[in-house]
C-alpha positions as CSV (number, residue, x, y, z in Angstrom):
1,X,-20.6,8.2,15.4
2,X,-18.9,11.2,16.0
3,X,-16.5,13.0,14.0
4,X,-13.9,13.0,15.7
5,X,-13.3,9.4,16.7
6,X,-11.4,8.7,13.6
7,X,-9.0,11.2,12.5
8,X,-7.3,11.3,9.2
9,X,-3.9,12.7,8.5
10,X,-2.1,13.1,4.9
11,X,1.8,12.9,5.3
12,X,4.5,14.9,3.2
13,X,7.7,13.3,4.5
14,X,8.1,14.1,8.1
15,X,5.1,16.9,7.8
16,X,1.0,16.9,8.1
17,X,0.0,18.1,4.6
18,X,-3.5,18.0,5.6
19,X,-5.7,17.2,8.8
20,X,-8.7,18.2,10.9
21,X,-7.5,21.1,11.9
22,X,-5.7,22.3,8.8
23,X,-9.1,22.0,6.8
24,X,-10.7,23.6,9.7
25,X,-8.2,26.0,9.3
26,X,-8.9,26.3,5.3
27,X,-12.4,26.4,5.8
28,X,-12.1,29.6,8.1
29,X,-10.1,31.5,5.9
30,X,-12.3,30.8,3.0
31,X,-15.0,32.2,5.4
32,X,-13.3,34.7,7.2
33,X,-10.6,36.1,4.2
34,X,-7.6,36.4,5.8
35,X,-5.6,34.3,7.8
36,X,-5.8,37.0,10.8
37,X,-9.4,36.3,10.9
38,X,-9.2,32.8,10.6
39,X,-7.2,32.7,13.6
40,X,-9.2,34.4,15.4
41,X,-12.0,32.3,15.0
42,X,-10.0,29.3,16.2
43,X,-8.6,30.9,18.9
44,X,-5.3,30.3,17.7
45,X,-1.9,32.8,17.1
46,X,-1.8,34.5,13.4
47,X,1.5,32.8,13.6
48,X,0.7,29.5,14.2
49,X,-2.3,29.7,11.1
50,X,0.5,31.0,9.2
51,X,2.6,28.4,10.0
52,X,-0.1,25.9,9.3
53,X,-0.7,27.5,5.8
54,X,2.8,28.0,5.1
55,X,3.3,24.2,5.2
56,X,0.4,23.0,3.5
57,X,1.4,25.7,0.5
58,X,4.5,24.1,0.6
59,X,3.4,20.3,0.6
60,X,1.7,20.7,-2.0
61,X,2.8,21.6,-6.0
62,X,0.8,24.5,-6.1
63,X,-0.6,26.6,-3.0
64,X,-3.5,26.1,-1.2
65,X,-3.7,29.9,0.1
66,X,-2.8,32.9,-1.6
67,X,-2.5,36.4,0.5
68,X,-1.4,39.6,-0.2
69,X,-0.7,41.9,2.6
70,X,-2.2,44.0,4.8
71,X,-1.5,47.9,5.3
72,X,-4.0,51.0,4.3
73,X,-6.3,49.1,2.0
74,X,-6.2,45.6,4.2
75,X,-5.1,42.6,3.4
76,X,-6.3,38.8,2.8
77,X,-6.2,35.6,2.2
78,X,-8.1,33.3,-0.3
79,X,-8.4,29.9,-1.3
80,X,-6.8,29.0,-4.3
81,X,-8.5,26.6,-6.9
82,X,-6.5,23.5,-5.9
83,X,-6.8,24.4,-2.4
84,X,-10.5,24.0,-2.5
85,X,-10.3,20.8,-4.5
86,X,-8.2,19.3,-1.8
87,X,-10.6,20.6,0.9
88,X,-13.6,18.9,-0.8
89,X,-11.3,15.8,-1.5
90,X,-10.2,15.6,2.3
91,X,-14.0,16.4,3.5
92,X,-14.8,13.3,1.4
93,X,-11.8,11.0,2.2
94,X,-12.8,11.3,5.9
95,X,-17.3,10.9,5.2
96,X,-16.2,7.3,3.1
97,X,-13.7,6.2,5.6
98,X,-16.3,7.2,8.3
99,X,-19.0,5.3,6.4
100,X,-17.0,2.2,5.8
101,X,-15.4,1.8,9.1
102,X,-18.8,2.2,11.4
103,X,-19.3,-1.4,12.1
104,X,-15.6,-1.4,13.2
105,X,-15.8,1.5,15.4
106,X,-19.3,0.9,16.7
107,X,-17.1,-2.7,17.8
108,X,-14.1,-1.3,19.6
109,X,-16.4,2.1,20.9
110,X,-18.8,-0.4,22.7
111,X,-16.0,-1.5,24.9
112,X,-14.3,2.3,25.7
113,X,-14.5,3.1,29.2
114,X,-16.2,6.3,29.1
115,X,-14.9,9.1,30.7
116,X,-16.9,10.9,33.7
């Protein structure tokens, strides 16, 4: 099964703590270290990955992303501790419900019209 048949998303009232594409997002930074970088890679603005970071940091009780600024001596972004716990946690979350839900999906995918 693919990947990206099921997609899992953790609310924080009316926002997307965490989902695909933020822990793609986290997982470029931690690469890449910085956010302008990160973006980059994803082909996204620096302000949107901002964005992104700025409301997981905020969802959560302590940040996900730390960066100091850029100028002469460059800038950067890391992950913070907690930030890579919850990467590894949501990495997880999504294998087991994956794992779990196969027979299910293998069901209702067997009947999907596929597109040409």
């Amino acid at each position: 099964m693919a990947n990206d048949i099921l997609k899992i998303r953790i609310a924080c009232g009316d926002k997307v703590a965490m989902g695909p594409g933020k822990a793609d997002l986290l997982e470029a930074i931690d690469d890449c270290g910085s956010i302008s970088s990160a973006a980059k890679r994803m082909q996204m603005s620096y302000r949107r990955a901002w964005e992104l970071v700025d409301v997981m940091n905020k969802c959560f009780d302590q940040p996900l992303v730390t960066s100091s600024p850029g100028g002469h001596h460059g800038g950067g972004a890391e992950l913070t501790e907690l930030g890579r716990s919850m990467l590894k946690n949501y990495r997880d979350a999504v294998a087991k419900a994956h794992l779990s839900a196969q027979a299910e999906l293998d069901q209702i995918l067997s009947h999907l019209i596929t597109a040409d």
